[in-house]
C-alpha positions as semicolon CSV with decimal commas, in nm:
position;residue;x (nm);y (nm);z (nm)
1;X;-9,613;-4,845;-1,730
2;X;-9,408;-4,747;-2,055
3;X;-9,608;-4,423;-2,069
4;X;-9,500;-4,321;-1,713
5;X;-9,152;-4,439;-1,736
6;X;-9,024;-4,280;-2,027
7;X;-9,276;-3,939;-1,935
8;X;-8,914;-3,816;-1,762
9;X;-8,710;-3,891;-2,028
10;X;-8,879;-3,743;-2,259
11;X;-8,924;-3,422;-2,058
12;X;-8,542;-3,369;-2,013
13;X;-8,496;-3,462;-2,404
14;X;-8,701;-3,191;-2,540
15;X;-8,534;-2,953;-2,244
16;X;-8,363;-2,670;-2,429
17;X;-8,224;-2,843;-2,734
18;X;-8,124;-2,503;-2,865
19;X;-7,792;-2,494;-2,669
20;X;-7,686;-2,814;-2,946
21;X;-7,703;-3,101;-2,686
22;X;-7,942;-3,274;-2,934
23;X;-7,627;-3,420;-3,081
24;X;-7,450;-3,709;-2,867
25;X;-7,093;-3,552;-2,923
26;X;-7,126;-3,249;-2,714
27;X;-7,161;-3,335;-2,415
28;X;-6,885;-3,597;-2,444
29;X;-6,646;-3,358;-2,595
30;X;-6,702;-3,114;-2,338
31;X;-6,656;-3,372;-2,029
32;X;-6,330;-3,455;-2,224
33;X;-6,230;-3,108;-2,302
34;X;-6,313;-3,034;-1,904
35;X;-6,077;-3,332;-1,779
36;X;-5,791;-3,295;-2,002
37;X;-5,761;-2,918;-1,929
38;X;-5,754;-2,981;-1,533
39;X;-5,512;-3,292;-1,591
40;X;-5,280;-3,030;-1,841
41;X;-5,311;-2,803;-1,503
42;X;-5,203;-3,018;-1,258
43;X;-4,912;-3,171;-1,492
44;X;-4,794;-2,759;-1,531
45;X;-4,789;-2,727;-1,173
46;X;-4,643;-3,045;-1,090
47;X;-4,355;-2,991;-1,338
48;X;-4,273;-2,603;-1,201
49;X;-4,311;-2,700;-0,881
50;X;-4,036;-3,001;-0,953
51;X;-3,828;-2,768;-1,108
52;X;-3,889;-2,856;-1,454
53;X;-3,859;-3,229;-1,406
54;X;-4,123;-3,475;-1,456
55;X;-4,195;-3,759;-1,211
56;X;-4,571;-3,952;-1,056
57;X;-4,682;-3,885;-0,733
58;X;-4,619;-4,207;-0,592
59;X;-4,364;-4,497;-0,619
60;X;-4,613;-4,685;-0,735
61;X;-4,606;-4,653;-1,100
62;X;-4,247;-4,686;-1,119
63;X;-4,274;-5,032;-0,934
64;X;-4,517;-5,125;-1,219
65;X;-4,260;-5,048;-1,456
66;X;-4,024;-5,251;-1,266
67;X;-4,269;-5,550;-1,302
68;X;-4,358;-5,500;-1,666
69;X;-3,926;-5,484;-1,722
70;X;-3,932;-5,838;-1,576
71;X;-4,234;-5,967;-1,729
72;X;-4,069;-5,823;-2,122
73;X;-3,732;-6,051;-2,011
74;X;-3,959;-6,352;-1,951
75;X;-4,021;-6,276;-1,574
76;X;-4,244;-6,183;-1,286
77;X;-4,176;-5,940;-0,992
78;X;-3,924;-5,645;-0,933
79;X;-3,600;-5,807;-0,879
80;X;-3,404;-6,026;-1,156
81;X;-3,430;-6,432;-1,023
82;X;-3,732;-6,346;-0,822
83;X;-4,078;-6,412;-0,870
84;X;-4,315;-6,221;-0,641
85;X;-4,683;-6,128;-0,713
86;X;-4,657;-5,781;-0,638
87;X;-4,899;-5,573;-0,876
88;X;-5,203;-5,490;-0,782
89;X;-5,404;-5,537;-1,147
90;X;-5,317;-5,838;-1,351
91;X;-5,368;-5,628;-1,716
92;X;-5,170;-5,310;-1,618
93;X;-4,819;-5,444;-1,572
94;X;-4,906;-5,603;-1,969
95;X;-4,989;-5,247;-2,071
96;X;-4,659;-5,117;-1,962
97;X;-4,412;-5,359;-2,123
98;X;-4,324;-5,178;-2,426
99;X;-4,028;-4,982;-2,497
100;X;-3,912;-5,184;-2,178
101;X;-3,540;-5,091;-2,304
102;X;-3,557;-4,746;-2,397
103;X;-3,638;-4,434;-2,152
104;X;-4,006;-4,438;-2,349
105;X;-4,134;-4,666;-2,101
106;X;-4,121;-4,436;-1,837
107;X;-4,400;-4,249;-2,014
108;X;-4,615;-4,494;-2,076
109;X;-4,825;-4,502;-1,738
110;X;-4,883;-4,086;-1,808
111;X;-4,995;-4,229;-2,184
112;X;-5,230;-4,498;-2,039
113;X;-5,358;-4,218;-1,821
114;X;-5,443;-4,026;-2,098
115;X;-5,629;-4,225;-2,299
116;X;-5,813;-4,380;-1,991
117;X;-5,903;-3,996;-1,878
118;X;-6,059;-3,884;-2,214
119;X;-6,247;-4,259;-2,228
120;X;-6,382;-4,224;-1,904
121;X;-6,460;-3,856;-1,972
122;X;-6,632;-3,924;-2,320
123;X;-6,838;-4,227;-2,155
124;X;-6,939;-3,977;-1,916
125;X;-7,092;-3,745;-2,101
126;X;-7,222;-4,004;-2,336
127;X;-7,419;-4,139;-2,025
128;X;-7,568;-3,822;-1,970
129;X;-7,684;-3,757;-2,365
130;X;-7,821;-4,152;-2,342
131;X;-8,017;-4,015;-2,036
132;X;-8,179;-3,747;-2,175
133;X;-7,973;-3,475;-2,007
134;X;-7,995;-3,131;-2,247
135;X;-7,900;-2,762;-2,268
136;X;-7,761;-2,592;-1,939
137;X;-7,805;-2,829;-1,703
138;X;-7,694;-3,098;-1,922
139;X;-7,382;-2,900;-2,003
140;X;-7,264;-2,829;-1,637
141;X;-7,353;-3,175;-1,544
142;X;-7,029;-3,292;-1,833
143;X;-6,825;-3,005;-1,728
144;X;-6,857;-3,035;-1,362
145;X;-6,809;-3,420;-1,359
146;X;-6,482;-3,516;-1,458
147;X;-6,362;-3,223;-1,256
148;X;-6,515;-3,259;-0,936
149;X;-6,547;-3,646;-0,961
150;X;-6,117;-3,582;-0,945
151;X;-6,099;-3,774;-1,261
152;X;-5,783;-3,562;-1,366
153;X;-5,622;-3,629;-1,064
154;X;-5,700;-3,964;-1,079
155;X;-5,496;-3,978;-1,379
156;X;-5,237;-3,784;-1,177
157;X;-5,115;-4,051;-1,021
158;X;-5,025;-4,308;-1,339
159;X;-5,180;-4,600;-1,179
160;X;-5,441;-4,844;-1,343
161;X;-5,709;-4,688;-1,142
162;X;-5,797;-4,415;-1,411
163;X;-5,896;-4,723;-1,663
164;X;-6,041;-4,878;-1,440
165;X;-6,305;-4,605;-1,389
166;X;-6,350;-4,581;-1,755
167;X;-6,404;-4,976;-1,788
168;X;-6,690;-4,927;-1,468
169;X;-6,822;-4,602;-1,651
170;X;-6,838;-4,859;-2,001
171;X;-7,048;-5,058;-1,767
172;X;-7,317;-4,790;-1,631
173;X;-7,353;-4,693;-1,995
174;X;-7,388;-5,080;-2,105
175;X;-7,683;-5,094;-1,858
176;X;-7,852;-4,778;-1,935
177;X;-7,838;-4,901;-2,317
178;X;-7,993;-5,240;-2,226
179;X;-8,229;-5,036;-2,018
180;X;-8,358;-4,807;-2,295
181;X;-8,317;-5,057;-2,639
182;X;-8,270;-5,374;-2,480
183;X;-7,970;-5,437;-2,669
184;X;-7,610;-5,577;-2,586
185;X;-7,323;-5,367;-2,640
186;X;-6,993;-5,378;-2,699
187;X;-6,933;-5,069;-2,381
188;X;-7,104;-5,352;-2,139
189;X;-6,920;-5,652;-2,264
190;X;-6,563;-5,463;-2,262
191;X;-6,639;-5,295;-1,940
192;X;-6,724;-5,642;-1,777
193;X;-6,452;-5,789;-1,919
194;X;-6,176;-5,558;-1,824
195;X;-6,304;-5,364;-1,495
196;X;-6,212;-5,706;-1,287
197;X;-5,868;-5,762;-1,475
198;X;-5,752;-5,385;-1,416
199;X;-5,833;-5,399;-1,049
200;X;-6,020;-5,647;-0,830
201;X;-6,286;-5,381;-0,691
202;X;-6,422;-5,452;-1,015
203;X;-6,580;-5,793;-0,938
204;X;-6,848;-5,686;-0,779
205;X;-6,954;-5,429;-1,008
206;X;-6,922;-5,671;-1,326
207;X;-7,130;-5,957;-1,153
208;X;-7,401;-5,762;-1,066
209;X;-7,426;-5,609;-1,346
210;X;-7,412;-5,975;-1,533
211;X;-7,685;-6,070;-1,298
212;X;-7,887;-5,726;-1,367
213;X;-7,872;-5,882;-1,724
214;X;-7,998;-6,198;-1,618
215;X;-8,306;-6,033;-1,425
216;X;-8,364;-5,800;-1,751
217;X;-8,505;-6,149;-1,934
218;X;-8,149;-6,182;-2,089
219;X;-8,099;-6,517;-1,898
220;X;-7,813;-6,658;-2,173
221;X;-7,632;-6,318;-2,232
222;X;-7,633;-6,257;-1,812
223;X;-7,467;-6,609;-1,784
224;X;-7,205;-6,503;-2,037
225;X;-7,127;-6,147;-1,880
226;X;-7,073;-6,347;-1,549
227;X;-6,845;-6,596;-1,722
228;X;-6,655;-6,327;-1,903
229;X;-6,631;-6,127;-1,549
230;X;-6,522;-6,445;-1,321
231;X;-6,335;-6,668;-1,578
232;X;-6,008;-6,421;-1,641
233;X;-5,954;-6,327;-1,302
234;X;-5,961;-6,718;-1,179
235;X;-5,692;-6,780;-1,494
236;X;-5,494;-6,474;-1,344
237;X;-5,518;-6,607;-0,975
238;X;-5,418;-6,990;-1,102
239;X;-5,178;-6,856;-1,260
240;X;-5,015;-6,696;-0,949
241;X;-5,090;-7,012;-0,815
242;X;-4,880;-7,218;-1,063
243;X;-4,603;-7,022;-1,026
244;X;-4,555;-7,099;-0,627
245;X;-4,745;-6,789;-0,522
246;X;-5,077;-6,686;-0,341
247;X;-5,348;-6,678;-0,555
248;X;-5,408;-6,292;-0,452
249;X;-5,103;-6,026;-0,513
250;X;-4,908;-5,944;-0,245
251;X;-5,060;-5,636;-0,233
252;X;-5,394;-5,721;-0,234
253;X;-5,311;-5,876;0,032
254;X;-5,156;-5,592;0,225
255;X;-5,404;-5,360;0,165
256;X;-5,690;-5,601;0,251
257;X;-5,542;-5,694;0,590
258;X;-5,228;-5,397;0,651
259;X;-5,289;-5,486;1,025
260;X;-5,606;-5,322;1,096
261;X;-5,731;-5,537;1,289
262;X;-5,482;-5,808;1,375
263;X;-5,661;-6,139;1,546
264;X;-6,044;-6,003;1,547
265;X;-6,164;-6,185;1,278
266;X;-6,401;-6,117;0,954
267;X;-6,652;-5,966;1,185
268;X;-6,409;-5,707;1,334
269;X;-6,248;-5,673;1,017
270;X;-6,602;-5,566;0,848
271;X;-6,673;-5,326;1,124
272;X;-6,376;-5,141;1,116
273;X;-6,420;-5,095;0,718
274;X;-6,780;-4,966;0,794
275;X;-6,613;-4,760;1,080
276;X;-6,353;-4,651;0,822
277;X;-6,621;-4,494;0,566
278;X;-6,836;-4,347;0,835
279;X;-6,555;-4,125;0,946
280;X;-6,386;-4,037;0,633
281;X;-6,504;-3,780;0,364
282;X;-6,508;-3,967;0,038
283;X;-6,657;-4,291;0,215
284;X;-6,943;-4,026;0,366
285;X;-6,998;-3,935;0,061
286;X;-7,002;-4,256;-0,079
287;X;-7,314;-4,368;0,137
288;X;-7,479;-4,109;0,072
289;X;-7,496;-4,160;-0,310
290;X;-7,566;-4,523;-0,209
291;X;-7,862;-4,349;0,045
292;X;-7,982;-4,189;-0,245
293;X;-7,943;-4,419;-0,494
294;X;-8,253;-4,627;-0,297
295;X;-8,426;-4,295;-0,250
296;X;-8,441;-4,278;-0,606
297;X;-8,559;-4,628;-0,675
298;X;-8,873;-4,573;-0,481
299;X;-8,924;-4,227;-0,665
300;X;-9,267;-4,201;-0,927
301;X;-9,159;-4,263;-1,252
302;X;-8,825;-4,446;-1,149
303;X;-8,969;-4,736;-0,977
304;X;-9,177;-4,830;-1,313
305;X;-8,891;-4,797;-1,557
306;X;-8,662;-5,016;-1,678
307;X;-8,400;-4,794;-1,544
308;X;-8,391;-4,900;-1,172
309;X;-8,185;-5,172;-1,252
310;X;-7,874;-4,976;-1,294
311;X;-7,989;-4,881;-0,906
312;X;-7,942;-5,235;-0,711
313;X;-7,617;-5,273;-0,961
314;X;-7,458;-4,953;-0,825
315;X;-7,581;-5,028;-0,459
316;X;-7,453;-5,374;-0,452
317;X;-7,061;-5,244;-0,571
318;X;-7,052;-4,956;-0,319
319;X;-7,156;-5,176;-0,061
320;X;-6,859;-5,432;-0,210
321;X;-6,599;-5,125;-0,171
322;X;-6,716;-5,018;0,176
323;X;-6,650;-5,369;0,327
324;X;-6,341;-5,476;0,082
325;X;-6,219;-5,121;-0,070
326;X;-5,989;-4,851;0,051
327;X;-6,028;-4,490;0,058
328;X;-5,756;-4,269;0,066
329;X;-5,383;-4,276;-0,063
330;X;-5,340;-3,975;-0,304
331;X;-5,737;-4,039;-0,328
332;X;-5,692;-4,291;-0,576
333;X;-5,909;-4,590;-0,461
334;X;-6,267;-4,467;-0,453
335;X;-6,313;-4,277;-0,737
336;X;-6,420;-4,564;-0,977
337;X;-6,702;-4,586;-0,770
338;X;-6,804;-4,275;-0,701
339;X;-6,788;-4,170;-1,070
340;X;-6,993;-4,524;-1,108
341;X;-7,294;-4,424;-0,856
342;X;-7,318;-4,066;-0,979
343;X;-7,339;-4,200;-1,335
344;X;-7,590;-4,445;-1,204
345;X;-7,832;-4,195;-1,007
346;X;-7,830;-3,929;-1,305
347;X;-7,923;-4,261;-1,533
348;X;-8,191;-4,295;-1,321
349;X;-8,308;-3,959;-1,253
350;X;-8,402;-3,887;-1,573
351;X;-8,658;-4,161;-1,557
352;X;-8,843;-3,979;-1,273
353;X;-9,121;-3,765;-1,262
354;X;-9,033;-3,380;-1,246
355;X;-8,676;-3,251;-1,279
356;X;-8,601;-3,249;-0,888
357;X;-8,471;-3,621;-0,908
358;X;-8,217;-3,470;-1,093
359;X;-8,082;-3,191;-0,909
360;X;-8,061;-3,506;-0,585
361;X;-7,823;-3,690;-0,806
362;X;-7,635;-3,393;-0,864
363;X;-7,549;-3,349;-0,481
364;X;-7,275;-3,583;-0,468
365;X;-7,084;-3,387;-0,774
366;X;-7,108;-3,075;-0,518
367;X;-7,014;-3,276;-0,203
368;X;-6,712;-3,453;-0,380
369;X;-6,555;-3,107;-0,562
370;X;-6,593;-2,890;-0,153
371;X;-6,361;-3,215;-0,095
372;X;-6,153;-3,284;-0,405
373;X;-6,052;-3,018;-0,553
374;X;-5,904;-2,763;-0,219
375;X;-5,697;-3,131;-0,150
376;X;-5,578;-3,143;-0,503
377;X;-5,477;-2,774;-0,537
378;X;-5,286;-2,802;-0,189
379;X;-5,133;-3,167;-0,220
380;X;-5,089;-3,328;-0,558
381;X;-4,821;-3,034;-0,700
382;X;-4,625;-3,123;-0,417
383;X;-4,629;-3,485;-0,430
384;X;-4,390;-3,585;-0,779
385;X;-4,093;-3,321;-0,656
386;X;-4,112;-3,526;-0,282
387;X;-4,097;-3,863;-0,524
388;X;-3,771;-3,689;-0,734
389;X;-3,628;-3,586;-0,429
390;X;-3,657;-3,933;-0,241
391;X;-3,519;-4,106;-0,565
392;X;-3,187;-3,881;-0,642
393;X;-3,101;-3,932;-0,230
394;X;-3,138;-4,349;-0,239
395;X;-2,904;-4,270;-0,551
């Protein structure tokens, strides 16, 4: 069974290691190179298009900043005297509260961005060198990504979804390492610890892949992941909690409920999510990576390597953000996951027999930039000027 499971991987390794993607920077520097170039773009046309001012997309980040403000002078909410749970990630607020007296702050969600953009970039491209992914197909597969994945206009919108996608990404990689060596990494521990406490989505992703761990043999270091996962997220909720509040933001809240479907109960509430991904886009797209992703466990030379258990991990959080995600809204929710089960099919691809595994895993990267990319080149230039505008009138 080891013969046949690593007789893929060892087929795409010695693949055309004369283009340099022998060495495990490339491809990571690329993917990075690739996503901070089409970030730098849509900053450039953002900024002409605002008249040479610079402001995010949405409100969003600047109610963050209003939050982290309060939390710096010893409080929590937007107002002065008044507590209110209303930030969707428990860590990102945290991450924003220096400088919170000098104009610097404004920057910091666009810093943040940054960094979380070239992390989940460079973890990107170092899944694909872990798979075994080499010369020109290796090399469009990190180009390609980032960009049609809409990682840089993910990072657009100076939210905490960008690191977010970089923790999940940390994950993927985590589980392909335990997959190949059977060794614990730091990438799996931080991205289990931190993809829950940047946004809830993350939950699922983290506790399957802490039960994955479990399944793999490593029964004590599974537990652990799950504790690590769980235990920060039930402080942050208690926490609420103590102070008078629900143990779920405000906003969580909102966007869990937002009156879809006032009165009809978890059932009808489940249905309409299902409903919701059926008839939008990046939620079609979504299932069909998911569709694919159990295609590809059942393929020859998949099905026998240790590989296929970043499969059920990847299946299990896409089935989490169809019921309990959102799509949609400057197409910032989804993205974590779809970079997360495109990094998880290639992972497993490259276990199967013959390279066409490969090319299946690379349909969602096609699907996702026809969709992507015409909405960011016709939308997200638009959207900081409408956010200046809106801002100087309430002045």
């Amino acid at each position: 069974c080891r013969g046949r499971s690593d007789h893929g991987v060892r087929m795409t390794r010695s693949a055309a290691t004369d283009a340099g993607t022998g060495t495990p920077w490339l491809l990571p520097l690329l993917a990075v190179a690739a996503a901070v170039l089409a970030h730098l773009v849509l900053q450039v046309a953002a900024w002409s298009t605002a008249g040479g001012v610079f402001d995010y997309p949405l409100d969003d980040p600047y109610i963050h900043l209003a939050i982290a403000e309060q939390i710096a002078g010893g409080g929590y909410g937007v107002n002065d005297g008044e507590i209110a749970a209303a930030a969707s990630s428990p860590v990102y607020p945290l991450l924003l509260t220096p400088f919170s007296e000098s104009p610097l702050q404004r920057y910091l969600p666009l810093f943040w961005n940054v960094v979380g953009l070239m992390a989940a970039a460079a973890l990107w491209g170092r899944i694909l060198w872990q798979a075994g992914y080499r010369g020109v197909f290796g090399i469009a597969l990190a180009v390609a990504g980032p960009v049609a994945l809409n990682m840089a206009g993910l990072a657009f919108t100076g939210m905490e979804h960008m690191l977010h996608t970089a923790a999940s990404l940390a994950i993927i990689l985590g589980l392909l390492i335990l997959a190949d060596q059977n060794r614990i990494t730091p990438f799996l521990i931080a991205g289990i610890l931190f993809a829950p406490l940047l946004r809830f989505e993350g939950l699922a992703l983290a506790v399957a892949a802490a039960f994955a761990v479990l399944l793999a043999g490593r029964v004590r270091a599974g537990i652990g992941l799950g504790l690590i996962a769980v235990l920060p997220v039930a402080g942050f909720c208690a926490l609420l909690w103590s102070m008078g509040l629900d143990p779920l933001p405000s906003s969580v809240r909102f966007k869990m409920t937002a009156g879809e479907v006032v009165g009809g109960g978890p059932l009808a509430y489940f249905r309409f999510k299902l409903h919701t991904a059926l008839t939008s886009p990046p939620g079609q797209i979504l299932l069909l990576s998911m569709l694919l992703a159990f295609v590809l466990a059942l393929w020859p030379g998949v099905r026998t390597s240790r590989r296929r258990l970043i499969l059920p991990v990847v299946i299990l959080a896409g089935m989490g953000h169809v019921l309990l995600g959102k799509f949609g809204w400057l197409d910032r929710y989804e993205i974590y996951i779809l970079a997360t089960l495109v990094a998880g099919l290639l992972a497993a691809a490259a276990s199967a027999q013959g390279r066409l595994a490969g090319a299946v895993a690379a349909v969602p990267i096609a699907l996702a930039a026809i969709y992507y990319l015409p909405t960011a080149v016709r939308e997200y230039p638009y959207a900081p000027r409408a956010i200046h505008v809106q801002q100087g009138q309430m002045a």
